[in-house]
C-alpha positions in Angstrom: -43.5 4.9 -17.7 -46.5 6.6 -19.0 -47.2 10.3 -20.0 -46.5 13.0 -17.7 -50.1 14.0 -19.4 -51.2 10.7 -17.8 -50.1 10.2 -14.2 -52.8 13.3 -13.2 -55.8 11.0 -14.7 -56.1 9.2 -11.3 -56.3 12.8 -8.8 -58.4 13.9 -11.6 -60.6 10.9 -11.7 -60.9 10.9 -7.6 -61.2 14.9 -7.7 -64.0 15.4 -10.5 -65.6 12.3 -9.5 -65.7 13.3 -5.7 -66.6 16.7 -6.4 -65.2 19.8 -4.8 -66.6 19.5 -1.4 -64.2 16.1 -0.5 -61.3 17.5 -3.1 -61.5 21.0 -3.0 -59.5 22.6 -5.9 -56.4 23.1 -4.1 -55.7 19.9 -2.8 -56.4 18.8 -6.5 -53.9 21.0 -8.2 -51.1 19.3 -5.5 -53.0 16.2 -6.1 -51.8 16.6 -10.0 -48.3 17.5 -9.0 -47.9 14.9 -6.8 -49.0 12.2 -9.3 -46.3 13.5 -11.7 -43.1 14.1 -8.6 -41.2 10.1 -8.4 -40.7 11.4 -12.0 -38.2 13.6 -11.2 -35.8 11.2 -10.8 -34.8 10.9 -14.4 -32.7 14.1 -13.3 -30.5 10.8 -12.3 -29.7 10.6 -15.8 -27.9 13.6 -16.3 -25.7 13.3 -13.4 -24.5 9.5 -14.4 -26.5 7.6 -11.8 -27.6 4.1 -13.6 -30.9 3.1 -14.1 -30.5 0.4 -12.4 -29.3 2.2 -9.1 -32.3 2.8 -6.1 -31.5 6.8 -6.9 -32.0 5.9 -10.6 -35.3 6.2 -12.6 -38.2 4.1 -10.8 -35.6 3.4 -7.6 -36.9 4.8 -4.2 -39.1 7.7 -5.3 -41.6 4.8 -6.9 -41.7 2.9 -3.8 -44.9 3.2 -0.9 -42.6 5.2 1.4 -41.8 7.6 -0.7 -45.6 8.6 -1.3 -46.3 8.2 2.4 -43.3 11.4 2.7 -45.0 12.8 0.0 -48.8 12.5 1.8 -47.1 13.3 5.3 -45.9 16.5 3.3 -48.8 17.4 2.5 -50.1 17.6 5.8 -49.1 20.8 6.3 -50.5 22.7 4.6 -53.8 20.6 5.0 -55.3 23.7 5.9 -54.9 26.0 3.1 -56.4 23.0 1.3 -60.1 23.9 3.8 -60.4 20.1 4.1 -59.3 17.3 7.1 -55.6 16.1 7.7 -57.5 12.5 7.0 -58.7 13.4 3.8 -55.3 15.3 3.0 -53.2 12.7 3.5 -55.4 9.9 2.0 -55.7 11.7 -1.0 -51.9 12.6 -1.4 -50.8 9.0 -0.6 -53.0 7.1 -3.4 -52.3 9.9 -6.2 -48.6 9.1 -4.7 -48.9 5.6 -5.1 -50.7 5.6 -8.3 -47.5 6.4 -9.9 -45.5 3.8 -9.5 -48.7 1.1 -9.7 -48.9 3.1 -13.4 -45.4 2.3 -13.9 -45.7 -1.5 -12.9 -48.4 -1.9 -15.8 -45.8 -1.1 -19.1 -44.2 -3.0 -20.8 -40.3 -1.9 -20.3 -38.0 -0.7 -17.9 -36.6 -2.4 -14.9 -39.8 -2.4 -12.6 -40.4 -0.1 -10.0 -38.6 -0.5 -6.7 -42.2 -0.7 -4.7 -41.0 -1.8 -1.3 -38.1 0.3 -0.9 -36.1 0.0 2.1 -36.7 -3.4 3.2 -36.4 -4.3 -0.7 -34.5 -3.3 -3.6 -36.1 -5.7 -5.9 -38.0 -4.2 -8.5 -41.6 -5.3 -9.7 -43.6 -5.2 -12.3 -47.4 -6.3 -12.7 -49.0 -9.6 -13.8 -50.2 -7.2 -17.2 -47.7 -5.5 -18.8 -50.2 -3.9 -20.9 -49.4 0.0 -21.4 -46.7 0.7 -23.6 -43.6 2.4 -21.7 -43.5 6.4 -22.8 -40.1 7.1 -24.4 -38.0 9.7 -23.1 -37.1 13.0 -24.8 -37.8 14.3 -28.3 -38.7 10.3 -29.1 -42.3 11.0 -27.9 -43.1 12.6 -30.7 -42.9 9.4 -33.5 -44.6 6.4 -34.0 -43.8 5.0 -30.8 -44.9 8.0 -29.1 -48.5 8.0 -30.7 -49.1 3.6 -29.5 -47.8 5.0 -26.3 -51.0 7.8 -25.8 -53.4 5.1 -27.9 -52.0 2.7 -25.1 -52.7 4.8 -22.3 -56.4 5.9 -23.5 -57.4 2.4 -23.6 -55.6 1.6 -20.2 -55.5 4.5 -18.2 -57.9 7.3 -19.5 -60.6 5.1 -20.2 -60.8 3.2 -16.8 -60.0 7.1 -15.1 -63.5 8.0 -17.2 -64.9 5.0 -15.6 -64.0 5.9 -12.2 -64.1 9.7 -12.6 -68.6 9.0 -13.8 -69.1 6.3 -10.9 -67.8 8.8 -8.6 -69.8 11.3 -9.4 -73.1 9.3 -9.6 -72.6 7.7 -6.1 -71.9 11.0 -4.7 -75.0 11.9 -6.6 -76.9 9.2 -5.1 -75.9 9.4 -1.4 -76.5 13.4 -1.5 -79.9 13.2 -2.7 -80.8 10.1 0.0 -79.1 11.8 2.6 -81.2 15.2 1.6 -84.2 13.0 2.3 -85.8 13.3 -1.0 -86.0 9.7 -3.2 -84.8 9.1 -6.2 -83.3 13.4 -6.4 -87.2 14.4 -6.6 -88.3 17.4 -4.6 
């Protein structure tokens, strides 16, 4: 899996990059803990539930339903967030879904369990190419620093990416709408 530090790039990308008139800041904070919730699953661990078990790490809270519940969740409260249900939900489900499509991309584990119910398979991507996180007190070795350099390259970088076009399309499409070419008064 990667980071906890990591599954927030993608509500941060969409948030910062939208600005805070589409994400306003509290739908971003949830947006951030929602990125970060299938991960509670490792709890699993401590109470003997395998890996390998849909209750185990990357079992049914990695699959789409699960962050469908989790955007349906969200809904409300959509309110207190000043913004539409739409926009509410949409935002919840893709940080939601992020997570497990994160997970898919590393290089260990069993796969995530992405079609949960009608499937218990799990899957992984075509590109394997962000080194799983290790769990526990192994973060901090070796390992644990190709792990962030992994995700920088794989996850922060294209989040950057995202988080910049964003901005400069909303940018763009403000200052056309305003009537005014090119942003010129």
């Amino acid at each position: 899996m990667p980071t906890i530090f990591t599954h927030p790039a993608i509500p941060l990308a969409i948030g910062i990059g939208l600005g805070q008139s589409a994400i306003p800041k509290r739908l971003l904070v949830l947006g951030v803990v929602t990125s970060v919730v299938p991960d509670l699953d490792v709890l699993a661990f401590k109470f003997g539930v395998p890996y390998a078990s849909i209750l185990g790490h990357r079992g049914l809270t990695h699959s789409i339903l699960f962050a469908l519940t989790l955007a349906a969740l969200g809904l409300f409260a959509y309110r207190v967030f000043h913004t539409s249900r739409f926009r509410t939900f949409a935002f919840l489900f893709v940080v939601a879904v992020s997570h497990a499509i994160l997970d898919a991309f590393t290089n260990g584990g069993l796969g995530v369990a992405l079609l949960w119910p009608f499937s218990s398979e799990r899957f992984f991507a075509p590109w394997q190419v962000i080194q799983v996180s290790p769990i526990g007190t192994h973060f901090f070795s070796t390992r644990g620093v190709k792990v962030v350099l992994s995700e920088l390259l794989w996850v922060w970088l294209p989040c950057v990416m995202l988080c910049v076009g964003l901005f400069f399309t909303r940018r763009t499409l403000t200052h056309h709408s305003s009537g005014t070419p090119n942003g010129v008064p």
